[in-house]
C-alpha positions, 0 to 999 in steps of 0.5 A, a space after each residue: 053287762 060285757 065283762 071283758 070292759 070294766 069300768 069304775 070310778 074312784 078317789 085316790 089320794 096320790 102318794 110318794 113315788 117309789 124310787 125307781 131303779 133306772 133302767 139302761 137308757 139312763 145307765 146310773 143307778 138307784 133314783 131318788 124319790 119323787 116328791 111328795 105329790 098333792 094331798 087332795 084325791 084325785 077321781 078318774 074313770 078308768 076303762 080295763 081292757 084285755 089286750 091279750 087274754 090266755 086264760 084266767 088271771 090267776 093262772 097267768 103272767 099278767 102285764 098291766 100296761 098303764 097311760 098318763 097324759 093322754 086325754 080321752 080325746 087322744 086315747 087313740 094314741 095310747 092304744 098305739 103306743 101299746 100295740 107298738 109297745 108289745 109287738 116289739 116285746 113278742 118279736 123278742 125272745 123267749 117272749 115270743 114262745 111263751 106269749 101264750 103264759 101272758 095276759 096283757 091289759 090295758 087300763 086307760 085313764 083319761 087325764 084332763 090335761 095332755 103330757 106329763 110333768 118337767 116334759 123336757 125340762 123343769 121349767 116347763 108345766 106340770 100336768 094335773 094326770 092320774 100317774 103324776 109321772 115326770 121327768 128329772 125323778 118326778 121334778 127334781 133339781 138334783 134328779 136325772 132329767 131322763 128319769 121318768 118316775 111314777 106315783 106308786 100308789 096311783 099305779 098300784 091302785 089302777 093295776 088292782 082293777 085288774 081282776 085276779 092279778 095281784 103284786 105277785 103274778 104281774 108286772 106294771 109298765 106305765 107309758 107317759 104321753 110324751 116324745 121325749 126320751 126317758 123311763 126307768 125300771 125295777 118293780 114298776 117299769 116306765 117308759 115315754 110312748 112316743 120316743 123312738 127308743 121307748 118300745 125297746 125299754 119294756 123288754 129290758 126293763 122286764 129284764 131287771 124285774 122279773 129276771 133280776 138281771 143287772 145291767 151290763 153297762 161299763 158305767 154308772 154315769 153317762 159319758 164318764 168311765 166306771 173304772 176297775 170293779 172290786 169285790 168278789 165274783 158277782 152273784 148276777 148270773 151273767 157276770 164273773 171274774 173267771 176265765 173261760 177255762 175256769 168257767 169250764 173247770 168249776 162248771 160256774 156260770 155260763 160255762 154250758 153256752 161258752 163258744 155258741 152263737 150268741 142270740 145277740 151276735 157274736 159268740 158266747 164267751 168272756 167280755 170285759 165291763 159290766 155292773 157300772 165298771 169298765 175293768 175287772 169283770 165280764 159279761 158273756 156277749 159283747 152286747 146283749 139287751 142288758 147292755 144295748 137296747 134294741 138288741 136280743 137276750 143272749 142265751 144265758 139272759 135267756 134261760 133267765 128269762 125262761 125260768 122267771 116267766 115260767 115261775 109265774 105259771 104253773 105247767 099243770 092247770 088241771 087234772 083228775 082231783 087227787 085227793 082221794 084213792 081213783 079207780 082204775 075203772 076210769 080216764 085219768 087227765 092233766 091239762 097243761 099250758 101250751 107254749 107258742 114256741 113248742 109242745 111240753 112233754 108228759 110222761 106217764 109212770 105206773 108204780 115207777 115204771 115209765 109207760 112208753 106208749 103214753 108219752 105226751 098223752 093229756 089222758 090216760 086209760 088204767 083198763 087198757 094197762 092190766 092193773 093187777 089187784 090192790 093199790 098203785 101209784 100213777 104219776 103225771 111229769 109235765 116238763 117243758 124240754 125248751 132248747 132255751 134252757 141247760 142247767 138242769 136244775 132250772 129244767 127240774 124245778 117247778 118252773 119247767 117240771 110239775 109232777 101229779 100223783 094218784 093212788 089208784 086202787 081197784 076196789 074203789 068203782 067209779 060211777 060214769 056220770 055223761 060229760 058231753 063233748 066240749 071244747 075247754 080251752 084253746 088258742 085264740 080264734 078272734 086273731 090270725 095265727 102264725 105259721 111257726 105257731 103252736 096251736 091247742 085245743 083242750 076238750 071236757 073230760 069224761 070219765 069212761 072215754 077220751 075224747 080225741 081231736 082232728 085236725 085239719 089244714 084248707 080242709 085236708 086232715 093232718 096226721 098228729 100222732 102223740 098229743 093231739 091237743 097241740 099242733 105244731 104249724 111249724 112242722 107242717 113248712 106251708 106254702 105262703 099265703 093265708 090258710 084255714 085251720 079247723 080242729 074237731 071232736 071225734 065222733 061229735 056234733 061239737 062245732 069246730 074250731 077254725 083258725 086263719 093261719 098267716 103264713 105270708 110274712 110282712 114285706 119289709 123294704 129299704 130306702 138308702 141316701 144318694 150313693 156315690 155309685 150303686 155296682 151290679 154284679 151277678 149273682 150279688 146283691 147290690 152294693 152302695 158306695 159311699 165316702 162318709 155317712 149315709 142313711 137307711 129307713 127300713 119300711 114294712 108293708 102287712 095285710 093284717 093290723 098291728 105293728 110290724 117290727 123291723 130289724 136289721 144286722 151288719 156283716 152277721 151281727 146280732 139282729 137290732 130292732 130299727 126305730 128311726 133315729 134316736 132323736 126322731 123316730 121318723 128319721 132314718 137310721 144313720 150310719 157313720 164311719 165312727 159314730 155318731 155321740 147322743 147324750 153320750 151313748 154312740 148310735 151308728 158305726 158301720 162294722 164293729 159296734 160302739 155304745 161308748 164314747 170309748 169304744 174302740 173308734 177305728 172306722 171299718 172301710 171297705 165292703 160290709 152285707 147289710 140284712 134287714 127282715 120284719 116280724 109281724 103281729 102274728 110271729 111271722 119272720 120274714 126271710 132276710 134280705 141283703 144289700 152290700 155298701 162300700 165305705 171309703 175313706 174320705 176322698 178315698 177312689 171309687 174303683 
């Protein structure tokens, strides 16, 4: 039987949805409950499928990706819509470098008819599908029509076949077999599959779940103002009442990031609007994820996020069993997780005292350390040193620092029992790897030596010096192209471990509407002249299979995940001198940004540098390219 497919079958009788808290794109707040849904069982056979697995569930963050309305006829579209899903959440960080913490499944129900409830308005079908999910809070007159809710009940029992994962260490996303704009978020997350905006809610609405984060819209209803906040400073990490200087002098907030870069464009510092109001408290970018859909995690979200992920795991996944007294006659070892974004630190202390030479070894020999006689107290600190987090007291909890203890004492004589040589655990070889990566490869434990690993790149050995069971691609600046990564036991016969390292990012392309002129000049990248709207379609081309994201920015801005338009996804994007309004939220203002109706509108003219890049499957960030356009006013010269 092939363990990594498992298939069953089983009645569920289909309860109350749970009310949902609506995620961004619908910018209010607490939904209402669907309404109780049919009181006869319904029987599916599911299939679990591990899209992602980095080691066992129990020791994971696990995401249980769910479908309803897809039809066993056109579970190739589900399948699609997850790719697309997750390769938009791993281009966003900190997901990206702690992709390795998460396993990700896919549970694929067949529903015996295609689409959800109320899809797009209550008048039309309801759906007989395992989830029951809908439209209008599961087909309420008085609900939101964007409101896309879920049978709690239903979902719980499909997420329960995912062996290992329980309510505490994963999070649901349940996709909906539809076009139509639409999710909601909070513990479960929900989200069309086919929208173009659907891909870019996961993210945010991990954001609300595991994080806690809030929402920094400046309304609670589309399109209506959220006016002057009141109360005292917000317990939300993100949002405050202080003045910068205040931030600084109470060392409160976000005071550690102020006057950065932010991750989301702009720099850190103190704008105004957030949780629903348009007055009185700010947020720390003038648009973030929390805020925008499309756009990054600032650093302050950021740290979050690290914390929360981290929280779900533990640093140390195993080590030398500590529960009785160790000889100092033998090894002594920890296995930790490995981050795709950097190398977590060990230090070593010997009765308090730090033992330089063994800094970031998984193993340690006391017989090379002249032990005096009697009894001593060894210790493991496993930390992650990640640039993503300041606070120091999120950097000393157990989120980031694990500490394991022995009490070593040389009486005790410790029989060597042969372990032969083994690879334990290591990064995925079924997949191409990116050339940023971190790549790890854990070994067995004998008790009377340390098996050490070689690596080596097309064939050439490569220095690692510290931990050799991680290796940082990044460091080694390869040339483009694809190329082959082994790793070997020392003075074994174990059969090596080889990696197809993709070191050639996806080729990313754009195509504009007709300009009133294209300019060349030296030394510059082309420049567009237009005197009102124009389009821009971002195209990608890859070697490897799997989504390739596509981003943009303008004049230096934060980086925006491209996906069409709005309201097609095959549509290009469209820039506007002010805007264009889509339910209320605006999408397209060349320069400065809007999201509101009222933000400001006045049209930036003149010349703005447009850059564009791709990240594909395997992690790889092209470099940017560029081209300029020139905006004039209506009927304005063109010189």
């Amino acid at each position: 039987m092939d363990t990594s497919v498992i298939r069953f079958s089983r009645a569920m009788a289909l309860a109350t949805a749970s009310a949902l808290f609506l995620s961004g794109l619908l910018g209010v707040g607490t939904a209402p409950s669907a309404s109780a849904s049919a009181a006869a069982p319904v029987t599916e056979n599911a299939t679990v499928v591990p899209v992602q697995t980095t080691g066992p569930a129990d020791k994971r963050f696990n995401l249980v990706v769910l479908g309803d309305g897809y039809t066993a006829a056109g579970m190739d579209e589900f399948r699609a819509d997850v790719d697309k899903h997750l390769n938009v959440l791993w281009s966003t960080e900190p997901f990206a470098s702690y992709r390795s913490y998460i396993n990700v499944w896919a549970v694929e129900v067949p529903s015996p008819e295609s689409g959800v409830d109320c899809d797009p308005s209550l008048d039309a079908p309801r759906r007989a599908t395992p989830l029951n999910m809908g439209f209008w809070g599961g087909c309420n007159p008085g609900s939101v029509q964007r409101l896309l809710t879920v049978d709690s009940g239903a979902a719980t029992a499909f997420a329960d076949l995912v062996t290992g994962t329980t309510g505490a260490n994963r999070q649901i996303v349940a996709l909906a077999n539809s076009d139509t704009y639409g999710g909601a978020g909070g513990t479960y997350a929900t989200a069309s599959g086919g929208n173009a905006l659907s891909s870019l809610i996961t993210p945010h609405e991990i954001g609300h779940s595991l994080g806690k984060l809030q929402d920094e819209y400046d309304y609670y209803g589309r399109g209506v103002p959220g006016g002057t906040h009141t109360g005292g400073e917000p317990a939300s990490v993100h949002h405050t009442l202080l003045t910068e200087e205040e931030m600084r002098d109470q060392r409160a907030k976000w005071w550690r990031w102020l006057g950065e870069k932010s991750e989301s464009g702009g720099v850190i510092g103190r704008y105004e609007g957030g949780m629903y109001s348009t007055k009185g408290v700010w947020r720390p970018s003038k648009h973030s994820i929390m805020k925008t859909l499309g756009y990054a995690f600032d650093q302050v979200e950021r740290e979050v996020m690290v914390r929360a992920i981290s929280a779900k795991v533990n640093l140390v996944q195993d080590h030398t069993p500590a529960t009785t007294s160790i000889g100092a006659d033998r090894t002594v070892w920890v296995d930790t997780l490995h981050p795709v974004g950097g190398e977590l630190d060990v230090v070593w202390r010997l009765d308090g005292r730090r033992l330089h030479h063994a800094d970031g070894a998984r193993t340690l020999d006391p017989r090379r350390l002249g032990i005096g006689r009697g009894t001593h107290t060894l210790t493991a600190t496993v930390s992650d040193p990640t640039p993503f987090v300041r606070d120091p007291a999120i950097r000393a909890s157990a989120a980031l620092t694990r500490t394991v203890g022995w009490t070593v004492d040389t009486s005790v004589q410790t029989p060597h029992t042969p372990v032969p040589a083994a690879f334990t655990g290591h990064t995925d070889t079924s997949a191409p790897v990116g050339s940023t990566s971190v790549v790890y490869a854990d070994t067995t434990h004998p008790g009377d030596r340390t098996y050490a690993v070689r690596w080596s790149l097309d064939g050439r050995p490569l220095a690692n010096p510290g931990n050799d069971r991680d290796l940082d691609l990044g460091a080694l600046r390869m040339s483009p192209g694809t190329h082959t990564l082994t790793a070997r036991i020392v003075g074994s016969s174990v059969s090596a471990l080889r990696w197809t390292v993709d070191a050639a990012p996806a080729a990313g392309s754009y195509e504009l509407s007709e300009p009133l002129r294209t300019v060349h000049r030296p030394g510059r990248p082309p420049e567009y002249v237009y005197d009102g709207p124009f389009t821009m379609r971002l195209t990608a081309r890859d070697d490897r299979p799997g989504t390739v994201v596509s981003q943009f920015r303008v004049d230096g801005d934060g980086w925006y995940t491209y996906y069409g338009w709005p309201t097609d996804a095959d549509a290009p994007f469209r820039f506007t001198p002010t805007g264009t309004v889509i339910d209320d939220l605006v999408y397209g203002k060349l320069g400065t940004p809007r999201a509101v109706p009222w933000d400001d509108s006045t049209p930036d003219y003149g010349t703005h540098t447009v850059e564009h890049r791709t990240i594909d499957s395997a992690g790889n960030t092209s470099r940017a390219t560029s081209f300029l356009v020139t905006l004039l006013p209506a009927g304005g010269s063109v010189s």
